[in-house]
C-alpha positions in Angstrom: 0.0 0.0 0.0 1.4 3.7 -0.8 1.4 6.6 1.7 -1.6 8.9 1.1 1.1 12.2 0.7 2.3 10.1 -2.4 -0.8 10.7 -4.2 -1.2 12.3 -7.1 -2.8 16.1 -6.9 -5.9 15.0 -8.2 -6.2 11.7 -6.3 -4.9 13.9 -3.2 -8.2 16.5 -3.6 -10.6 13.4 -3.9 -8.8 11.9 -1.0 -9.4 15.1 1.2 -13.0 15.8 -0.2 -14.1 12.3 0.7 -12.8 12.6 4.5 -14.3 15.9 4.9 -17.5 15.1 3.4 -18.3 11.6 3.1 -16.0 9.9 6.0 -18.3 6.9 5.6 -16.8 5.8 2.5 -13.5 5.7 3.5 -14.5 3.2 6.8 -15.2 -0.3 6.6 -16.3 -2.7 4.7 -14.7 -0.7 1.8 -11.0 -1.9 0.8 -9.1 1.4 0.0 -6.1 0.8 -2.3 -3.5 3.1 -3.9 -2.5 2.3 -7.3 0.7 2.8 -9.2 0.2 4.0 -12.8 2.1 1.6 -15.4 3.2 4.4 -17.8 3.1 7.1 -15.4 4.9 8.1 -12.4 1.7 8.6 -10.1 -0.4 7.1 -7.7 -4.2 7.2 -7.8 -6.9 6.2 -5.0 -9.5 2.9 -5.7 -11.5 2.4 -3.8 -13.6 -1.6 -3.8 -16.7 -2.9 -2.2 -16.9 -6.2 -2.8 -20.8 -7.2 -3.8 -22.4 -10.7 -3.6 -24.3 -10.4 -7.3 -26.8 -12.9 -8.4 -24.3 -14.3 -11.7 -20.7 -13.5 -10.3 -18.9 -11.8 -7.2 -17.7 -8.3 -8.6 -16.7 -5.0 -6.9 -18.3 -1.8 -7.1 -15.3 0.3 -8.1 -14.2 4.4 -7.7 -11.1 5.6 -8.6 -9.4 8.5 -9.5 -6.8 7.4 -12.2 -5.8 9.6 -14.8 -7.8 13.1 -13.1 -10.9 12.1 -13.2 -13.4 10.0 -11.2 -14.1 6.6 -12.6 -17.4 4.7 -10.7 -17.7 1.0 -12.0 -20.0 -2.0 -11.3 -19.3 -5.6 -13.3 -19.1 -4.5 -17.2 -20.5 -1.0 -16.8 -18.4 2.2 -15.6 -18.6 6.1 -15.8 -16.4 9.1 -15.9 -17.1 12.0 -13.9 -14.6 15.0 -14.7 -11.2 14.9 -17.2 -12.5 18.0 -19.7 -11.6 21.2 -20.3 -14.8 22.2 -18.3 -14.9 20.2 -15.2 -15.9 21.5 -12.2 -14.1 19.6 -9.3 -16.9 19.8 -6.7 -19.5 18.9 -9.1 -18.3 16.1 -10.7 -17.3 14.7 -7.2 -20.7 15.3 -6.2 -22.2 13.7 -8.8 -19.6 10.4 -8.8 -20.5 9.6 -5.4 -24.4 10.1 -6.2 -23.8 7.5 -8.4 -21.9 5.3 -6.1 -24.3 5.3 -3.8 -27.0 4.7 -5.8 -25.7 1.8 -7.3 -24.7 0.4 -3.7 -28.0 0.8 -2.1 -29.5 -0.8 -5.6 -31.1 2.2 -7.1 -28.8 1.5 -10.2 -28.7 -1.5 -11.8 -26.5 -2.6 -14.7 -27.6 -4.7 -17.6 -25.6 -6.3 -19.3 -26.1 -6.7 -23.6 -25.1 -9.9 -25.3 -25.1 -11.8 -28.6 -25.7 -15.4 -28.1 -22.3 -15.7 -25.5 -20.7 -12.1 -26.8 -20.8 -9.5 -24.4 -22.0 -6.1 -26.9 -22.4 -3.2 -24.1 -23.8 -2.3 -20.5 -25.8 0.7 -18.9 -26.8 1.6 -15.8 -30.9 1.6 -15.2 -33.3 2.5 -12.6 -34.4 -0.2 -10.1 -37.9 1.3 -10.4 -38.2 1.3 -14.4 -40.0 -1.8 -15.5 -37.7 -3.9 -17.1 -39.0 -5.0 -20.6 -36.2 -7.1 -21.7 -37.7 -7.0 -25.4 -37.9 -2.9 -25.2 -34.5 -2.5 -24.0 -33.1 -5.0 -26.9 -35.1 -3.4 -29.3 -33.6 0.0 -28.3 -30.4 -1.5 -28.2 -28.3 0.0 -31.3 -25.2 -2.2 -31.6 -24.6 -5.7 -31.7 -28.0 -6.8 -31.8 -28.3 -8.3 -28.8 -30.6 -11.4 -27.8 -30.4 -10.9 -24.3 -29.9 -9.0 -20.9 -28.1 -9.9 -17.6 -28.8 -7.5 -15.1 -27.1 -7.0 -12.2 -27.3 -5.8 -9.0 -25.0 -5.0 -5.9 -25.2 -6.7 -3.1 -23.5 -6.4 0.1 -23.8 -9.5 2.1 -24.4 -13.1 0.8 
């Protein structure tokens, strides 16, 4: 594990944002890791939640490689920040909206495929009715013939 002051800047303001304003993600049961870049000297926060998914165990990911925030869940992830316009607060703001939505299950990832071929994810709301043959009809790549959806789970 790397020493927090090691952090890159950006990784170093997400770090401090987080403990001034959400505390509670940086406790237990998340694993908090500090990453070396491959082709870049500099070290970037993840943090993983392992989840207990209906298909698979998978981790419900955010990081802050490469100056932006990046919130994952099995196939699916989204960037928050990284333009020419980003606003740090917002986009943090909005990252860990999205993180928490997706760890309480108000987010739910489905999964595209063709036959065995994985073709693309998205993230949908729990409440929206899920109409498997709507969502591969408006499914524009791939043609896909069916969906896997997925949701995080904490315990077992």
């Amino acid at each position: 594990m790397y020493n927090q002051k090691k952090l890159d800047h950006y990784s170093q303001k997400v770090n401090d944002f987080l403990k001034k304003n959400y505390p509670s993600i940086l406790e237990s049961p998340y694993r908090i890791s500090f990453h070396q870049n491959e082709d870049i000297e500099t070290v970037f926060l993840e943090i993983k939640i392992k989840s207990f998914s209906e298909e698979r165990n998978t981790n419900l990911i955010l990081n802050s490689q490469d100056e932006k925030i990046t919130i994952g869940f099995c196939s699916h992830h989204c960037y928050f920040g990284g333009w020419y316009e980003s606003k740090f607060e917002e986009d943090i703001k909005d990252a860990i909206s999205t993180f928490k939505k997706i760890r309480e299950g108000e987010l739910i990832v489905a999964e595209y495929y063709r036959d065995e071929k994985f073709v693309g994810s998205v993230f949908i709301k729990k409440q929206e009715q899920f109409d498997e043959k709507k969502l591969l009809k408006e499914w524009k790549s791939g043609k896909p013939n069916r969906i896997n959806f997925e949701r995080f789970r904490l315990n077992e």
